[in-house]
VMD Tcl script that draws the C-alpha trace (Angstrom):
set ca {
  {-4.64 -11.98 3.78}
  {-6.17 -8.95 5.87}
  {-8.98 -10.70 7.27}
  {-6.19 -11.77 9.93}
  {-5.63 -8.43 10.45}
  {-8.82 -7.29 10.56}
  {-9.28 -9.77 13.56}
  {-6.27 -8.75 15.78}
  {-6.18 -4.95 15.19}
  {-8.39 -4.04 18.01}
  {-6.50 -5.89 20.39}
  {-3.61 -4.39 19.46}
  {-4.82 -0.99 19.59}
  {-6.21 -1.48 23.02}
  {-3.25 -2.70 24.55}
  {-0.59 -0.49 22.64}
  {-2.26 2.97 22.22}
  {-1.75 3.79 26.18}
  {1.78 3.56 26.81}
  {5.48 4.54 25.13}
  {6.85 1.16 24.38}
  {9.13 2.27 21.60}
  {10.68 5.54 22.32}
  {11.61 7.48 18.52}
  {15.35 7.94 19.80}
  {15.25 3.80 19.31}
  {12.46 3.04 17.29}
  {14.27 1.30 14.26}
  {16.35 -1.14 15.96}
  {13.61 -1.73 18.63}
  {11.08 -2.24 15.67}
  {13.52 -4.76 14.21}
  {14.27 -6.47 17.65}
  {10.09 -7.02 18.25}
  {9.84 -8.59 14.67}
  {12.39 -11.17 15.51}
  {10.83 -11.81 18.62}
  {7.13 -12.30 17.13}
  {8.17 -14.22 14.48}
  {11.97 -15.14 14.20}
  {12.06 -13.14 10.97}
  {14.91 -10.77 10.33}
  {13.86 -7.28 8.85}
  {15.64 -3.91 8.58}
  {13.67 -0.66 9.76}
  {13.82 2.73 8.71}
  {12.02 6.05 9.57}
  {12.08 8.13 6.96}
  {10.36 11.71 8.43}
  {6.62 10.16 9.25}
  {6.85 7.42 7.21}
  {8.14 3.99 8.78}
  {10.08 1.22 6.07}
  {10.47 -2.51 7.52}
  {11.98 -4.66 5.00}
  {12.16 -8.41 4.58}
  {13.60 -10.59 2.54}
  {11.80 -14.39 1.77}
  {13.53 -16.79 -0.03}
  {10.40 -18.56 -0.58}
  {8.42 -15.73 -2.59}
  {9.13 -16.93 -5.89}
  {8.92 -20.58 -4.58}
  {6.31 -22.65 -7.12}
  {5.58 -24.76 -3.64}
  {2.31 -23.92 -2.47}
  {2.94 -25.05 1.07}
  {6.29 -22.87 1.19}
  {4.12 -20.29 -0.09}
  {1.54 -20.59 2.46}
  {3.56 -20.54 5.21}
  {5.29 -17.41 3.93}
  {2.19 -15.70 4.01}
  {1.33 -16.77 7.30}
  {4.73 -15.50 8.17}
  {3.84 -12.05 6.49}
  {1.07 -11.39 8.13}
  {2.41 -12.06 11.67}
  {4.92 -9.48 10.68}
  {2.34 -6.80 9.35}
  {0.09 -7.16 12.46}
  {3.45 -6.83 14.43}
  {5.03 -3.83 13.30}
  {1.84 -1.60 13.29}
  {1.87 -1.69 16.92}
  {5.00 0.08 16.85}
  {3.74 3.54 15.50}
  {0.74 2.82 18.32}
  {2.93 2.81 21.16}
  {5.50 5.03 20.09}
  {6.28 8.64 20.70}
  {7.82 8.71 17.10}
  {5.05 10.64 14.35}
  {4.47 8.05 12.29}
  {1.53 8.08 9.55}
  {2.68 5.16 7.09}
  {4.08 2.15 7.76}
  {5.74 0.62 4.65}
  {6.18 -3.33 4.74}
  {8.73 -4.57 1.74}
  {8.83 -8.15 0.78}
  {10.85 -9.27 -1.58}
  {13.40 -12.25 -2.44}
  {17.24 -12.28 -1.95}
  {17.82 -11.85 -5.92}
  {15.02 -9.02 -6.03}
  {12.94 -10.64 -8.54}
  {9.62 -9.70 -6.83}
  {7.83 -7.25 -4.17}
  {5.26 -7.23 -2.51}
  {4.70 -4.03 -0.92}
  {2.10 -3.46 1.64}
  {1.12 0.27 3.10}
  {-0.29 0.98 6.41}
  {-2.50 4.16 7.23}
  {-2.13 4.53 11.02}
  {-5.27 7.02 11.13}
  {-7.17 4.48 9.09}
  {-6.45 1.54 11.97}
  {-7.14 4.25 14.50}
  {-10.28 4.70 12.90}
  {-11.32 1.73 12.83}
  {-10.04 -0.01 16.27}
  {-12.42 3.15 17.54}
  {-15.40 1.59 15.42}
  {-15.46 4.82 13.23}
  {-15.33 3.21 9.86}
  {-16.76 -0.62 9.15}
  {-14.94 -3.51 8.57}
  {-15.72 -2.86 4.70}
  {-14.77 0.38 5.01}
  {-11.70 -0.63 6.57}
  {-10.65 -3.43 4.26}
  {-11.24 -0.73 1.02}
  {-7.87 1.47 2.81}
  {-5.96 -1.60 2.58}
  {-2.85 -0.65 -0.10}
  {-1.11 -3.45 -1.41}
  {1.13 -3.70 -4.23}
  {3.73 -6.06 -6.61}
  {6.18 -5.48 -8.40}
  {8.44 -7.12 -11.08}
  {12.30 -7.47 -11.61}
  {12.78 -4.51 -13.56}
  {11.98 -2.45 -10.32}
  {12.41 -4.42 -7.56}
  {15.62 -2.68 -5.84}
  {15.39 0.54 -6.88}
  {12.18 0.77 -5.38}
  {13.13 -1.41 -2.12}
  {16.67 1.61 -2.05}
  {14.09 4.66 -2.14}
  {13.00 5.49 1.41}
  {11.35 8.82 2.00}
  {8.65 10.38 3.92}
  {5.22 9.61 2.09}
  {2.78 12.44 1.81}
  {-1.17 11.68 1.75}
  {-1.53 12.70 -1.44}
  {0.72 9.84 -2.62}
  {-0.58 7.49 -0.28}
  {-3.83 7.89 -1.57}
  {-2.74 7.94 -5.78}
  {-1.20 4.74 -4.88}
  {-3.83 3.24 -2.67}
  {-6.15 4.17 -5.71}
  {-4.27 2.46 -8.11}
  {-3.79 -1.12 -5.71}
  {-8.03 -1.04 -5.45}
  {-8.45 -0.15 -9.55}
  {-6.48 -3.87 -9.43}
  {-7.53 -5.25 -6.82}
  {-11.61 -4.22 -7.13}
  {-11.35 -4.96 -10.74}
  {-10.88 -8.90 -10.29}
  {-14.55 -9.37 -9.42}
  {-14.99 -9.04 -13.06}
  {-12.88 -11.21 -14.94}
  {-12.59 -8.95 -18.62}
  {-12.23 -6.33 -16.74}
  {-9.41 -7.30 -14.62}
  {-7.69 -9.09 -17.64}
  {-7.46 -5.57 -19.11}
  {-6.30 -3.73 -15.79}
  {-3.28 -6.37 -15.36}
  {-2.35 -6.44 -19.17}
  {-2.42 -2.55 -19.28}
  {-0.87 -2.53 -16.01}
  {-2.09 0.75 -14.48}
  {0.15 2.69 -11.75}
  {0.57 5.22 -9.56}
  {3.32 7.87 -11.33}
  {3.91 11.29 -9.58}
  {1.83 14.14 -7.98}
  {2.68 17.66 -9.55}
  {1.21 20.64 -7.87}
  {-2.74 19.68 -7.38}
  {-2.65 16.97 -10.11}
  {-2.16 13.27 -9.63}
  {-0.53 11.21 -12.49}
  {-1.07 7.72 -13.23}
  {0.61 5.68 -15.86}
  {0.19 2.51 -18.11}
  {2.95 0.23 -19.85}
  {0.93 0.00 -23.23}
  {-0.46 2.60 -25.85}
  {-4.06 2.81 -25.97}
  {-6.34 3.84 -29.11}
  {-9.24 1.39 -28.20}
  {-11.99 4.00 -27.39}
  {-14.75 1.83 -26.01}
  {-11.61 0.49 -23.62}
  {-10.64 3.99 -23.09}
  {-14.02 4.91 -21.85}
  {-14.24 1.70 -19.54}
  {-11.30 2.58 -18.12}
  {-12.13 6.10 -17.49}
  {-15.34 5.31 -15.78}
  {-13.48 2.95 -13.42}
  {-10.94 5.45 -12.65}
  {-13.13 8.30 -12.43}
  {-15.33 6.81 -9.96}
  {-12.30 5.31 -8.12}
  {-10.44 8.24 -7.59}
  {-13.64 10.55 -6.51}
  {-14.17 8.00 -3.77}
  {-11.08 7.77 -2.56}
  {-10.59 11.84 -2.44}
  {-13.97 12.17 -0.45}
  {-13.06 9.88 1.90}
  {-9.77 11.23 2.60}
  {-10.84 14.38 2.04}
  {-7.80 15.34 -0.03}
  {-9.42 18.23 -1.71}
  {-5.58 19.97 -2.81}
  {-6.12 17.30 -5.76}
  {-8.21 18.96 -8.63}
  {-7.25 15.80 -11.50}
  {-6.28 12.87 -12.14}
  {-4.58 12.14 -15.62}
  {-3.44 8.99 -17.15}
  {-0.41 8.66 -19.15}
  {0.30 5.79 -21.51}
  {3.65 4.59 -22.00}
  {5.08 7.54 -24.30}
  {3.82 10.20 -21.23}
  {0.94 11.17 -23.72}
  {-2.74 11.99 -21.84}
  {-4.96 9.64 -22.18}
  {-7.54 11.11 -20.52}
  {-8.33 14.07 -17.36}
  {-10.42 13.64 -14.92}
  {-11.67 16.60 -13.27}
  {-12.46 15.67 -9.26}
  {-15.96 16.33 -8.08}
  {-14.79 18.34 -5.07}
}
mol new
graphics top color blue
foreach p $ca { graphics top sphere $p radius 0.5 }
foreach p [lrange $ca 0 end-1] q [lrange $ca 1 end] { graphics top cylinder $p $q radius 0.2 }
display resetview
């Protein structure tokens, strides 16, 4: 899905980053009037402190047609590529873009999150395309969750943004190996809280497998040390996982 992206980001920086097309007093209904004019999608926008929300609803994201699916994800990425140029061309602070898609009876989400340092970055040719494509936050959600999450707007901090970008590349990295990604998705490892210089993460399932519990620490040990160089995040001193019950699993102390 982001290799679209990838493509048109430079453009867009190029021919956004100069001027103040979207003025903050205006931004959310201006955000929502470009979307509709891109793509003939209707959205709702938010700014929640730095952090800007775009929602939209797709009747066809629980469709079982693969051609209604297709084109729905066409549709989505017109709309991601869209709305970033916003924060470009804006006088509005805004670090995060948040894109919610979900369906009318809020059976699934798919969340994407937008660092607008990390397309900065890149549309200057100061990180690679791999580089690039490793910031890319994306994640789903189930019924259980679906509107409460898509109801809680607030201004992300980068210590959440990257817990929860960690957590979407433990799922998403882990699918070049097939075992390995059966046990991420069956464990179903999230982001949970930051408390004071400690980020939480959480599964859905007790574990008391040790040779899974030391697979999975290696994989989020080496996960979460990359990501907290590279953002250079160095108020986080651990990373703990919780299992369903809130008991530590393990604590990983950061190599900062």
């Amino acid at each position: 899905m982001f290799k679209f992206l990838l493509c048109s980001l430079f453009a867009i920086f190029v021919f956004t980053s100069c001027n103040v097309s979207f003025p903050k007093e205006t931004l959310e209904q201006d955000a929502v009037n470009l979307i509709k004019k891109e793509t003939q999608v209707d959205t709702k926008a938010y700014v929640r402190g730095a952090t800007l929300y775009l929602d939209v609803c797709f009747e066809d994201l629980v469709s079982n047609d693969q051609q209604k699916i297709s084109k729905m994800y066409e549709t989505l990425q017109k709309v991601v590529s869209n709305i970033v140029r916003v924060p470009l061309s804006s006088d509005a602070k805004i670090d995060y873009v948040v894109i919610s898609a979900f369906d009318p009876n809020y059976q699934t989400l798919l969340r994407l999150v937008e660092n607008i340092d990390d397309i900065k970055l890149y549309s200057h040719q100061l990180i690679s395309r791999e580089d690039y494509s490793e910031r890319q936050l994306m994640e789903f959600e189930g019924p259980l969750n679906v509107k409460d999450i898509v109801n809680n707007k607030y201004d992300i901090s980068k210590e959440e943004y990257v817990a929860r970008l960690i957590g979407s590349q433990l799922n998403l990295s882990s699918r070049n190996n097939p075992l390995v990604s059966k046990l991420i998705q069956l464990l179903e490892l999230k982001f949970s809280h930051i408390e004071d210089d400690k980020m939480f993460f959480k599964l859905k399932r007790t574990m008391d497998n040790d040779k899974v519990i030391n697979l999975l620490k290696e994989l989020f040990e080496n996960e979460v040390n990359k990501n907290i160089q590279k953002y250079k995040l160095f108020s986080i001193k651990s990373a703990i996982l919780l299992d369903e019950k809130k008991n530590t699993i393990f604590n990983v102390s950061l190599n900062v």
